[in-house]
Structures are given as C-alpha cells and as structure tokens.
C-alpha positions in Angstrom: 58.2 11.9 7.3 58.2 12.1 3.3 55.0 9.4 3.6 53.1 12.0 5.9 54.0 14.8 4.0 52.7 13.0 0.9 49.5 12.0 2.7 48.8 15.5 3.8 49.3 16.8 0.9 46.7 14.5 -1.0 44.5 15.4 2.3 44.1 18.9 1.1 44.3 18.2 -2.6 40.8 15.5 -1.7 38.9 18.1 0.2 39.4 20.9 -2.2 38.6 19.2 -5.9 35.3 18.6 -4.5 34.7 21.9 -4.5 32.8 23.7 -7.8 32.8 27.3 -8.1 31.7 29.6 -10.8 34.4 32.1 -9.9 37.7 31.7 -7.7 36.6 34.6 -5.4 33.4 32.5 -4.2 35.7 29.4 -3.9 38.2 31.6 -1.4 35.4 32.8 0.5 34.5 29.4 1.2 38.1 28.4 2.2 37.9 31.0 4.5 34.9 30.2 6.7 36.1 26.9 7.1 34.0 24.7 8.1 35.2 21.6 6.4 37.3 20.5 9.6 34.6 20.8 12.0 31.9 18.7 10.6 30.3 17.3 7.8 28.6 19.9 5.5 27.3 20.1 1.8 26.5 23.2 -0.1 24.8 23.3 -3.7 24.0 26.7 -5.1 21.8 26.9 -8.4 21.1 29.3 -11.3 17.6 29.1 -11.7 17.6 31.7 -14.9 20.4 30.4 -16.3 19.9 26.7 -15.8 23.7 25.7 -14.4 25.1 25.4 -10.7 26.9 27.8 -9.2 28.3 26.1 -6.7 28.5 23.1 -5.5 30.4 21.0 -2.3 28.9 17.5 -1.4 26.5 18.0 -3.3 25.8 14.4 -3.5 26.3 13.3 0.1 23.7 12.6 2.4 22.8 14.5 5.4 19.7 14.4 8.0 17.5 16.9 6.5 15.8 18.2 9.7 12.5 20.3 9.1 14.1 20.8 5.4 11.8 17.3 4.8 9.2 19.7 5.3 9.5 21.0 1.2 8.9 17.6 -0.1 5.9 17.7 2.5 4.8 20.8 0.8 5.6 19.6 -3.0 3.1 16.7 -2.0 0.1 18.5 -1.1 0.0 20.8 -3.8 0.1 17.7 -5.9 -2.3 16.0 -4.7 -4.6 18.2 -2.3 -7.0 20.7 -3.6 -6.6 24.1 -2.5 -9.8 22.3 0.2 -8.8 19.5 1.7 -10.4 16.5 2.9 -11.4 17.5 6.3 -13.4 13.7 6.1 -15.6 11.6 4.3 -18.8 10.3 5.0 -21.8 8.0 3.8 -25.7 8.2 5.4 -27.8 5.0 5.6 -31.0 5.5 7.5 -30.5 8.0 10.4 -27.2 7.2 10.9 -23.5 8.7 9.5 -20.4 6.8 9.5 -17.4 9.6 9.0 -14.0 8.5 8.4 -11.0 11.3 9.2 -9.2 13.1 5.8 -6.7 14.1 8.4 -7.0 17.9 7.9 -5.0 19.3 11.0 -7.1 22.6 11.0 -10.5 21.4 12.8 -10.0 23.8 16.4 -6.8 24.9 15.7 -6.9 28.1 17.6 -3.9 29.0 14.9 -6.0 29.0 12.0 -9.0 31.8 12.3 -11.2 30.3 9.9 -14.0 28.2 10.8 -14.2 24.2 11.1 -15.7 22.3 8.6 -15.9 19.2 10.3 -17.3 20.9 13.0 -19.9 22.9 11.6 -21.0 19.6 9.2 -21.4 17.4 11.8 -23.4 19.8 14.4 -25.6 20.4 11.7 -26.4 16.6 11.4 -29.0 15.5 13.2 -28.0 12.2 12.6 -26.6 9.0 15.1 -22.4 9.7 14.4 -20.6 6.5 14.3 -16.7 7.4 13.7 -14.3 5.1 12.0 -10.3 5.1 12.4 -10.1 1.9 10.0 -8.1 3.9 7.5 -5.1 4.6 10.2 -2.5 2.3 9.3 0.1 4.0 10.9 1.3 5.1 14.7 0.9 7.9 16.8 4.3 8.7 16.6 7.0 8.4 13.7 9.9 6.3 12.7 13.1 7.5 14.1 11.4 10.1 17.0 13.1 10.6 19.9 11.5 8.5 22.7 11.4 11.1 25.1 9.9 14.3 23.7 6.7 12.9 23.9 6.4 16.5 26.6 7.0 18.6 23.7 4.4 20.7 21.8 6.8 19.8 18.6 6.2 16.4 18.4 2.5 15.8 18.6 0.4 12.7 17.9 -0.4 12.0 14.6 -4.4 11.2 14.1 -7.0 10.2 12.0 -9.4 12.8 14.1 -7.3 15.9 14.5 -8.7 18.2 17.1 -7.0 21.1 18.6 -4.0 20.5 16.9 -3.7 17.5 19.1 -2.8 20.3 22.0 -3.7 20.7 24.8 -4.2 24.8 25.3 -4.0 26.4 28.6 -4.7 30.6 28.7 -4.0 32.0 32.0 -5.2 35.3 33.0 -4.3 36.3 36.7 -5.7 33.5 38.5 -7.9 32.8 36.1 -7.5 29.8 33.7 -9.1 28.1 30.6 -8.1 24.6 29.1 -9.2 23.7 25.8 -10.6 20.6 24.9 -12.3 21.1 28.2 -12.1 17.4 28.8 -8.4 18.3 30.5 -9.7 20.2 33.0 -10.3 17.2 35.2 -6.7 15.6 35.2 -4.7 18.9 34.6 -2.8 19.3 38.1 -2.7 23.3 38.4 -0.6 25.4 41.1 1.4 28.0 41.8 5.1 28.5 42.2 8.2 30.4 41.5 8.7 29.5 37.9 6.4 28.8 35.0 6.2 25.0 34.1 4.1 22.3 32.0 4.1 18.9 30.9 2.5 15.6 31.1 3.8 11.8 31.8 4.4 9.4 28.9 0.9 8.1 29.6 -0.7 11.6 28.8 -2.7 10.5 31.7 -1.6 12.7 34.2 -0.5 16.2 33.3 0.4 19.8 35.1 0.9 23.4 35.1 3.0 25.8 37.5 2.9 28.8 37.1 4.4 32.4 38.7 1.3 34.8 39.4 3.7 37.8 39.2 3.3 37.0 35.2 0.4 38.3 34.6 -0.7 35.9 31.6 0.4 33.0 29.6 -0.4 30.9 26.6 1.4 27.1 26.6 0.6 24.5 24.9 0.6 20.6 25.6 0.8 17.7 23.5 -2.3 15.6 24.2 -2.3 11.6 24.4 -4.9 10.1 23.1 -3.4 6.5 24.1 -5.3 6.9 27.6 -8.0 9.6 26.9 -11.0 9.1 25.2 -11.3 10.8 22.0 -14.5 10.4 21.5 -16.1 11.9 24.5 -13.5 15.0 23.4 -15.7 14.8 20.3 -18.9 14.4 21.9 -18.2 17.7 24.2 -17.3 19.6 21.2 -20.1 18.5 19.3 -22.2 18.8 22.1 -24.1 15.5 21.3 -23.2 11.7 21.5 -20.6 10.5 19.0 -19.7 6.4 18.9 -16.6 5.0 17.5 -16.1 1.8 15.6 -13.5 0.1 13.1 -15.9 0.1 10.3 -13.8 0.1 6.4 -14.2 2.4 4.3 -15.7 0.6 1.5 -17.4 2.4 -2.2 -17.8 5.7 -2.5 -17.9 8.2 0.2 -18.9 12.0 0.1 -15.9 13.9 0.8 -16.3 17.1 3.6 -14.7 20.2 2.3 -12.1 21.6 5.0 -9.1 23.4 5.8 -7.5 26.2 2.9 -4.4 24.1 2.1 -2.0 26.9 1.4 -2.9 28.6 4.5 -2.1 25.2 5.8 1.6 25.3 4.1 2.3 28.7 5.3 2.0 27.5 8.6 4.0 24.7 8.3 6.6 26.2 6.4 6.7 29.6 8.0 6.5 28.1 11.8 8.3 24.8 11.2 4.9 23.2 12.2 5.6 19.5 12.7 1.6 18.6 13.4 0.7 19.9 10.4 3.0 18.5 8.4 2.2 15.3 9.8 -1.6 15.0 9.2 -1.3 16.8 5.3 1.1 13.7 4.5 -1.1 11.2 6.1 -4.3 13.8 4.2 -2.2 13.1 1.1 -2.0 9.6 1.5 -6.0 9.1 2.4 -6.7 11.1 -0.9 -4.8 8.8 -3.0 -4.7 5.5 -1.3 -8.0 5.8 0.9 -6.2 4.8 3.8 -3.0 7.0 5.9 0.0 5.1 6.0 2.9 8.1 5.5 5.2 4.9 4.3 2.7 4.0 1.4 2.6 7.7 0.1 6.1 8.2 0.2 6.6 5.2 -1.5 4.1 6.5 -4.5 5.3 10.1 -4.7 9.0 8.3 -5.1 7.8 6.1 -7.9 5.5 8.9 -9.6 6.2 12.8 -8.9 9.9 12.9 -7.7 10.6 9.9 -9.8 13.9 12.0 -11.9 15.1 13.3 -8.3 18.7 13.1 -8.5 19.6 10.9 -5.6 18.0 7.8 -4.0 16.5 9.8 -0.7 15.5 7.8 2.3 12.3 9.5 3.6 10.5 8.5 6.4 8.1 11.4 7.7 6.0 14.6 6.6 7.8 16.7 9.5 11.5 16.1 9.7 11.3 14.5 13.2 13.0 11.0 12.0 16.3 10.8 12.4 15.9 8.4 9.6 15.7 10.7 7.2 18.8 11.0 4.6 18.5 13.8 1.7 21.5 15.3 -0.7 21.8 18.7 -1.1 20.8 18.7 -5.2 18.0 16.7 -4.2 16.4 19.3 -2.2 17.3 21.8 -4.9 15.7 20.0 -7.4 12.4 19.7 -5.5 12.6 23.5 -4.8 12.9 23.8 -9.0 9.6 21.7 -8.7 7.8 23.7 -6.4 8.4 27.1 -8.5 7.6 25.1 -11.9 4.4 24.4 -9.8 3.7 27.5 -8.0 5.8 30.4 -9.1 8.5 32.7 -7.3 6.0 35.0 -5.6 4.1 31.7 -4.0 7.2 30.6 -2.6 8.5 34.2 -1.1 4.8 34.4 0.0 4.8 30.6 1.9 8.9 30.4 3.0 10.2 32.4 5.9 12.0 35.9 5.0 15.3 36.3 6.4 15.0 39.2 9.5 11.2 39.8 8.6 9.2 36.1 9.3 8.6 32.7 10.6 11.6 30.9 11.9 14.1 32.9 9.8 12.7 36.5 11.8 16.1 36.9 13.2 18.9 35.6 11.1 20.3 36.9 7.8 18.6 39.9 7.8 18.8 42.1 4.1 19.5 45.7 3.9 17.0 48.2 4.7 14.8 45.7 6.5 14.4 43.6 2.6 15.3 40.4 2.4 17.2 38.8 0.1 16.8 35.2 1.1 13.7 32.8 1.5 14.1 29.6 2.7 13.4 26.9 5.1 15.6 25.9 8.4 15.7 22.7 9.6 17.2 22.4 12.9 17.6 19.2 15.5 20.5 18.5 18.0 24.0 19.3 16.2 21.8 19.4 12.7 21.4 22.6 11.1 20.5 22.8 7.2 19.0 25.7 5.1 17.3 25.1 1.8 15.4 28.0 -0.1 16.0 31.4 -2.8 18.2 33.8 -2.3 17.6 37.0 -4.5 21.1 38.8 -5.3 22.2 42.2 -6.6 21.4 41.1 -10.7 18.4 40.3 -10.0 19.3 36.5 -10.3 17.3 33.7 -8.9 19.9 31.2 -7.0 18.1 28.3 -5.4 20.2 26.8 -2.3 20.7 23.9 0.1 23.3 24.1 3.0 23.5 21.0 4.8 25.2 20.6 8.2 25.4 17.5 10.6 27.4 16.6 13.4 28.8 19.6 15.0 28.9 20.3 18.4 27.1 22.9 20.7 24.4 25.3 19.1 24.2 26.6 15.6 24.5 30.5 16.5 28.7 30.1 15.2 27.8 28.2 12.2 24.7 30.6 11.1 27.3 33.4 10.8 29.5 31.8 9.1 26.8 30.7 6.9 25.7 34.3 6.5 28.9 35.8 5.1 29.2 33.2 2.3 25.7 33.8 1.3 26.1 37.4 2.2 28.7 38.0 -0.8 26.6 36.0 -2.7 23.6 38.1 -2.8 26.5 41.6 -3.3 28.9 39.9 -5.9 26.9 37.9 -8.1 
C-alpha cells in the first residue's frame, strides 16, 4: 500500500513539473480543464514582444500536426515563390512548344476569380503543344494518406498539369446540370432520388450523382482520377485545339509562364484548410528550386537551409497535412510562426489566418467580444487529432504566439475546443 501511495504520488509530482507558467493563476486554470488524463496534448504559449515563453506543457513532444503542416507549407512559398508563380515553363523550336507544368493549382479553379495564365498563353499559341510530365517525380497521392478517401474532395490528386483544381464540378439547377471539365459528362452516372449523393470508384472511372429535386440547387465537388482519364484530351477541350503529351526532360533554360497571385493562393489554403493547394505550391516550390517536383527533395532542402535552427528534428512528409506521417513539437510550430511574421508582418498573418467567429475554418469557434477577434490561427483537424497553432491578441495589447497539440482522444473535438477556449479565453482577459 505505502509502494502505491508512493508511486502515485510521484505520478502527480511527473505530470505537473512539466508544466511552465508565468503566473500560478494560468497554471490552475490549466489544472482545471484537465485534459492531461484523457490524451496526449502539448501546449506552448510565447511572448512575441517580450521574447520569453509564457507557457509551456510538452512543449517538446511530438504530435501529428494535421492541417497545422500547412504553416510550414506557407513559410515555403514565400521563400521561395514570387508573389507570381510558375504557372509553367516553356521553350519554342520551329512551330512547335514543349511546356512543362510549375504546378500552380489556380489554372480553372472556379475558387480563384482571376484569370488563367496558362490558359490564356497557350490559346494564344498558334503553335503544335507537346506537354511534358518528366519533372513529376512523385505520386498522385501522399505518404501516409488514408487509402480510402480517394471519394473525398479533401484529398485530391496531386499533378504536374493542375486543372480545375483536380475536381470534378457539378452545378445543378432544377433539372438542369453542368459538369466541368466537360469531359465527365460522358461517364458521370446522374439520377434522381431521395437524398443528395456523389462519388466515384477508386478507378475514377466510373462516377455518380443523386440528387433530391425538391432542393432546388447544388454545388459538389468530386475528386477527379486522372489514373484512367485522359488528361490530355481534358486539355485539348479546354484549349479548344490538339495538345500531345510526351516524357521529354526539361533540359537548359526554359521561359517561365507567369501565373497564379501566390498570396491569394495562401489565403486559400490557410483560410479553407485547402489541401490541393497546398499540395501543388510544395511541389511549385520544389520545381522552382530543384526543376523537378518531388515534395521529399524540397522538404529535405528547406530542412537543411531555411528551418535549419528549428528547434526539434520534425518529421515532414507532405505540403497538406494529410500524412499521418507527419510528427511536429509544439515550439517547433511556434518558431516557424516567429518566421513567418519576421517575414511578413502581423497584419499579413491576421489578413492570411482564419479569425476566430469571423472566417475560414475558425468562423465558428472562439469567437471575441463584440464580434472582434482576439485569435488567429490555423486548425488542423483528422480523426481524434485536433491542434491549433496561430496569435492570439490579449487585453495589453501583447502578441502571444501559440500551438495546442492534441492526439488520441476519442469521439469529436466539440468537448475539447471548449475546454481549449476557456484557457485561452483568460489568456486574452488576464494577461
């Protein structure tokens, strides 16, 4: 009995000298929500104007980052993308153009209201286009994806060629319905029935859409497969003239093609979690540097050059946060965030990172006073993962950066957000 005793004792002592608070008030308050019995979490909270941490728990153990990966995705473009990306390269001989893809995920992304570049270059050519995809050295799909949500509009194919966001879009009005690429049209299954449905086989050779004609209209999405389908007649039909493809290196000097507005690009990555996006920028990142998209060779360079003093050896795997791979500290993510606003500025990041109760993925949760919001940050979010990384603005006018980290607890998050809340709530009235 004295043994037990003794061992619980040292229990509570072990789980409680972890903890680093600036005052004992914040250290209660975190006693109190207790979540330290129900899963593993980490919390790190950091002065920015005065330079010292405020608090910190786990601040060194590793946890799957979800859609948080997405802020390293961000600190890579805007070092090493122009505010115009590469929307693809290309070099004449004769009366013929070979154009290799720079990955820009804007070309016909009905998302983004500008025009498309690539588009608008390559109709005004009236020269034979050959296409290359010898610069893809990676797969469609990332290390440490789940299998089976090949279905979802979250986890899209990753190309060299982005078109359409790599969706498939179907607007139904009534009875009447439009597909874009247009291509679809001819192996999308479409009926009626009680309840709205969409999807596609693992193929993406076959795919369908239900839907209940008491709804007047809807607006889905689906991801395409371009494993069975022929991407080059979908480029032929939007270019509206013949387009070849062949593996033909990239070799010299090519002309780069202007494209997409990169920060309008991060906004909607950050702001919608947008995992396409994300995707193709990292692979657009790695083309501008490497002049080929492999997501592991760019990872490896931005490790060994621009987050070379990050405090913790991160394993990082993907531009989205889909991998399951993916292992990040919670001082880590703080310290890229210190990065970004050395980079960028506070106003940039309140302008690109959702608001809490005002915007993006953060519209609903921890909502400020008065309809202002007091944090900024990025979720990221898988089954039993839920981590939040961002600034929150308190009552001294203070800039705290943050990382919350939770893995491994069951059900949804809804509990855990608002417990979250009331820690970060007294943060933003008491410090």
């Amino acid at each position: 009995m004295f043994v037990f005793v003794c061992l619980l004792a040292m229990s509570c002592v072990s789980s409680r000298q972890y903890v680093h608070a600036q005052d004992n008030s914040l250290a209660r308050v975190w006693d109190n929500i207790d979540l330290l019995s129900r899963h593993h979490t980490g919390l790190s909270v950091y002065d920015l104007d005065k330079g010292n941490w405020v608090f910190n728990y786990r601040d060194d153990n590793y946890f799957t980052p979800a859609s948080c990966t997405k802020i390293l995705t961000m600190y890579a473009s805007l070092r090493y993308l122009n505010e115009q990306i590469p929307a693809g390269y290309y070099k004449s001989k004769g009366d013929t153009m070979v154009v290799w893809g720079g990955g820009d995920p804007g070309t016909l992304y009905p998302d983004i209201k500008a025009s498309s570049a690539l588009i608008d270059f390559l109709k005004s050519s009236d020269k034979k286009i050959i296409f290359s995809d010898a610069q893809f050295k990676t797969t469609r799909y990332g290390d440490g994806w789940a299998w089976d949500d090949y279905s979802f509009s979250f986890q899209c194919e990753r190309t060299p060629f982005p078109i359409y966001g790599n969706r498939l879009w179907i607007d139904r009005r009534l009875d009447t319905i439009s597909v874009s690429p247009k291509y679809f049209s001819q192996i999308l299954s479409v009926k009626k029935d009680t309840a709205e449905s969409k999807g596609r086989n693992d193929w993406g050779n076959t795919y369908f859409y239900h839907y209940n004609p008491v709804l007047k209209e809807a607006h889905v999405t689906i991801p395409i497969s371009f494993f069975e389908n022929d991407e080059r007649l979908i480029w032929s039909e939007t270019l509206g003239k013949d387009v070849l493809w062949k593996h033909i290196p990239m070799t010299g000097n090519a002309t780069q093609i202007k494209g997409s507005d990169r920060d309008s690009l991060l906004k909607i990555m950050i702001q919608g979690s947008d995992n396409f996006i994300a995707e193709q920028l990292l692979l657009t990142c790695s083309m501008e540097q490497t002049n080929e998209m492999n997501e592991g060779d760019i990872i490896e360079q931005i490790l060994t050059g621009p987050l070379e003093d990050i405090p913790d050896s991160i394993q990082w795997l993907d531009g989205s946060g889909l991998s399951r791979y993916n292992l990040m500290t919670p001082r880590s993510l703080i310290w890229v965030m210190r990065q970004i606003i050395k980079l960028k500025g506070l106003e940039f990041v309140e302008s690109i990172f959702p608001a809490g109760g005002v915007s993006g993925t953060l519209s609903e949760d921890y909502k400020g006073k008065d309809g202002r919001p007091y944090i900024f940050a990025k979720s990221g979010t898988l089954k039993n993962t839920y981590c939040l990384t961002g600034i929150l603005i308190p009552k001294s006018g203070h800039v705290l950066i943050f990382s919350w980290m939770n893995n491994d607890f069951p059900g949804d998050n809804a509990s855990l957000k608002l417990s979250m809340e009331h820690l970060l709530v007294y943060l933003r009235d008491n410090y």
